[in-house]
Steps between C-alpha positions, in 0.01 A plus 500: 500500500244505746444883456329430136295207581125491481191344601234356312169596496364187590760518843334907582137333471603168711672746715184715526320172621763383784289461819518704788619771241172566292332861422138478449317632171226734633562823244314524197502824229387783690720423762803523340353783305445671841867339578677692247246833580597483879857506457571743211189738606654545798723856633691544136151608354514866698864562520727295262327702183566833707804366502610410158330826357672765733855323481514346177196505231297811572177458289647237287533227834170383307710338288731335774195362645419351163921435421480308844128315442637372123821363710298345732238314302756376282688344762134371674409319190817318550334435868205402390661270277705313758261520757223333312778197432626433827230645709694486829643794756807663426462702227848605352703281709306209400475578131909596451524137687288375252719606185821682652669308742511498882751752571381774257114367650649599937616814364157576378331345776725723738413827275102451537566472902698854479221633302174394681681493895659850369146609390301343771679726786507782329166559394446336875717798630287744271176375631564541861615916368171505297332394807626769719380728215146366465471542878613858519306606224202372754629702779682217699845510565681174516866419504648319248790345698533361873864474679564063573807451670660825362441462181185679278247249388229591233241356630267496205697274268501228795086522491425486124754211431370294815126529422601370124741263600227384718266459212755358271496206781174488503446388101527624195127524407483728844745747428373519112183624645594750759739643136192501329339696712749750532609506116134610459487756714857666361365480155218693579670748616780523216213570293356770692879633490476503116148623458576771767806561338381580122242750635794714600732433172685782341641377122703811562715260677577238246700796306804384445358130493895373525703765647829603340794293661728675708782458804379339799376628827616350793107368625302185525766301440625721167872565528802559281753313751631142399257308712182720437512404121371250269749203451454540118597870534847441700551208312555680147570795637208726383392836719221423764219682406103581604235491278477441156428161353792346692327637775169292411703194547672586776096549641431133348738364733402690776113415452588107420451499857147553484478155293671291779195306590479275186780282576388446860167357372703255310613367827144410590476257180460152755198702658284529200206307346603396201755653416552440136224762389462656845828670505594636189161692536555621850842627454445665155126610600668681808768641282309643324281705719778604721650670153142710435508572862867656504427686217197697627643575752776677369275661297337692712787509715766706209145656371451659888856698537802593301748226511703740678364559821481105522889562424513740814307319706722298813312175466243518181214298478105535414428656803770747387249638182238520694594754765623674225190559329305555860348177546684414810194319584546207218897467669322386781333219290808423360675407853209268565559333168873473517506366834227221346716467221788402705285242688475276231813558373657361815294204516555389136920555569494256822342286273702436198814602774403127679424335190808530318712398800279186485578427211886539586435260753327240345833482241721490837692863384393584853445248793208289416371455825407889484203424194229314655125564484226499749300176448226680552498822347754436211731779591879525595458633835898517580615691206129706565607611836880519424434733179278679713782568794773616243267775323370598831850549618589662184240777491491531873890562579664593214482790187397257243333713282887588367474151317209572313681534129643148578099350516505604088819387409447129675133478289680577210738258522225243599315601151815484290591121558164391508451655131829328416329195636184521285718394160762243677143317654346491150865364368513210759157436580280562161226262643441709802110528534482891581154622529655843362777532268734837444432608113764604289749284624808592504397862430298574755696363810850605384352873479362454865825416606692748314251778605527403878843455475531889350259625794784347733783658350314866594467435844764660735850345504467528884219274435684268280823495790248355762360258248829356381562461870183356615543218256860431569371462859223234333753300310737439836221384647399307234845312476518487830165339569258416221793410243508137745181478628297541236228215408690456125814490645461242797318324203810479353689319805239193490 
């Protein structure tokens, strides 16, 4: 029975407290607000939209964004609501611990390391492409790889996650600066991209807002094959199709992506001031602007061009509408921003990459010994440097960016347990002192998880095979390893 037992949350706090494994509390509102900005404001913002609208939603990927944003605040108030209880790092593995058991809480903990590891090198691999870009738009002609021992090594992945993983050692207060900074900066220049954008707005182009559905294309990840379809299509047998309102969905699921960054700042709960009223407001503040930002921005981008030459386009993105409407100038702009967008991005991914495996340490589901801090600077240097070698590796050596479906489906999972967790916490533990509570109980969490459940099911069943895989790999591992030496278990023995 070891699979469904749980901890307490007086045993996460005391664990929380364990010397020589303590996090220090440095981040207050704006930080996290900033938190949640740098990671979802990141590369998605000019090209997932493109995206969505040329491949699935045309005009109408307005309302995936807004599908996707509903989604994801309902499963964040189920966040806040945990993370304002047992303020400690973690996130969904801690809080399916909490209320679900220890098996069902690896599984999760080993889906938030495929999403943010996944995520972290390739948006890591993007940047060092972006950077190329950026420099040849100057005039200077760099390479992109360099030949080590035979094999081709993109250098600029190596750089960005060193100088982070660097500053990640260095303290938490250090790196939240150096994000600030940048997260500024890329904001400012998302709203020039919108302002610049409506001034060249044709409402021509929102005719027909949602486009009639039809057969698929083979493009962008569209396809009528067995693995290029939604699982909920193959599994009742209905004909793939483009477009249309199934087509909005489809987009939601697609643009869910863009709303990855929540979750992670629910990893960062042990490094906040206190906590009870700081994070609720952080996460939902950030939320929140992230979902007026989106919008905008895919208002000017489906009000620029037809939805069809976005369609036709290799690799669509913001920069995509703009040299079509002769303002190759503003593309330039763009590359600068994504490029800064990706920057924080990668920074806020090592993070919440190191923190979760501390938290897998500290319960003994990996070696213990591995999730120490510095006594000084209150970080966990190891897992630091050793998340930092394995993305590096990742973006620099191998074609990661074919995982990048599998980044959704792990959040997804993440949000579905912990919004399961929300009503078995309030069954077992009524006198919890949350400093935010979910309303509508049950209503409101068992939609979240239905909802996020549904955006699964329309991801690609080539998605879903790696997935299913992926976590059959987690639960050897887990009864292999963490099964015996976790902390509840060897409790058990004494």
């Amino acid at each position: 029975m070891q699979w469904l037992k749980t901890k307490t949350i007086e045993q996460a706090l005391a664990d929380s407290d364990e010397p020589g494994r303590q996090l220090q509390r440095t981040l207050g509102v704006f930080d996290l607000m900033i938190l949640g900005l740098a990671v979802a404001v990141g590369a998605g913002i000019f090209s997932v939209g493109a995206r969505a609208a040329g491949s699935f939603a045309g005009p109408a990927v307005i309302f995936s964004f807004i599908l996707a944003a509903a989604t994801c605040a309902l499963a964040i108030m189920c966040y806040a609501e945990f993370a304002s209880t047992v303020p400690v790092t973690g996130s969904a593995y801690t809080y399916t611990y909490l209320t679900l058991g220890e098996g069902l809480a690896w599984i999760i903990g080993w889906n938030l390391l495929l999403e943010m590891i996944s995520a972290a090198a390739v948006l890591a691999k993007y940047w060092g492409i972006y950077l190329s870009a950026v420099f040849s738009t100057a005039g200077l002609e760099i390479a992109q790889s360099v030949e080590v021992g035979g094999f081709s090594l993109n250098w600029g992945p190596f750089f960005i996650v060193a100088v982070f993983t660097a500053l990640l050692i260095a303290g938490t207060q250090v790196s939240a600066k150096v994000n600030n900074l940048f997260t500024v900066i890329k904001l400012a220049i998302t709203v020039f991209v919108i302002v610049v954008g409506f001034t060249y707005m044709n409402t021509d182009n929102f005719r027909p807002f949602v486009p009639s559905a039809q057969p698929p294309v083979v493009a962008h990840g569209v396809s009528g094959d067995l693995w290029g379809q939604p699982m909920l299509a193959w599994l009742f047998g209905a004909e793939p199709s483009q477009y249309g309102w199934l087509g909005v969905i489809s987009g939601a699921s697609l643009v869910f992506f863009a709303f990855l960054g929540f979750d992670v700042v629910a990893t960062s709960a042990e490094e906040v001031k206190d906590p009870q009223r700081t994070l609720p407001r952080g996460i939902l503040g950030g939320l929140v602007l992230v979902t007026v930002l989106y919008i905008l921005v895919t208002l000017a981008l489906t009000g620029m061009v037809p939805y069809t030459a976005l369609a036709r386009a290799e690799n669509p993105s913001l920069a995509t509408a703009f040299i079509a409407v002769g303002a190759g100038w503003a593309a330039q702009v763009i590359s600068v921003g994504v490029l800064i967008g990706m920057t924080t991005v990668v920074m806020v991914l090592l993070m919440g990459s190191s923190r979760v495996l501390l938290a897998l340490c500290r319960d003994g589901l990996l070696p213990r010994s591995w999730g120490v801090t510095s006594a000084r600077r209150k970080t966990p240097v190891r897992l630091q440097l050793a998340v930092g070698v394995i993305v590096a590796l990742l973006a620099g050596f191998t074609k990661v960016e074919l995982l990048e479906e599998m980044i959704n489906i792990g959040t997804l999972s993440a949000f579905v347990l912990v919004s399961i967790g929300v009503l078995v916490l309030r069954k077992k533990r009524p006198d919890a002192g949350a400093g935010y509570r979910v309303p509508f109980v049950p209503v409101l969490p068992v939609l979240s998880a239905l909802l996020c459940f549904y955006l699964m099911l329309n991801l690609t069943t080539l998605t879903w095979l790696r997935f299913l895989g992926w976590m059959a790999l987690g639960a050897l591992i887990y009864m292999a390893y963490g099964m015996r030496h976790s902390r509840l278990a060897q409790a058990d023995k004494k």
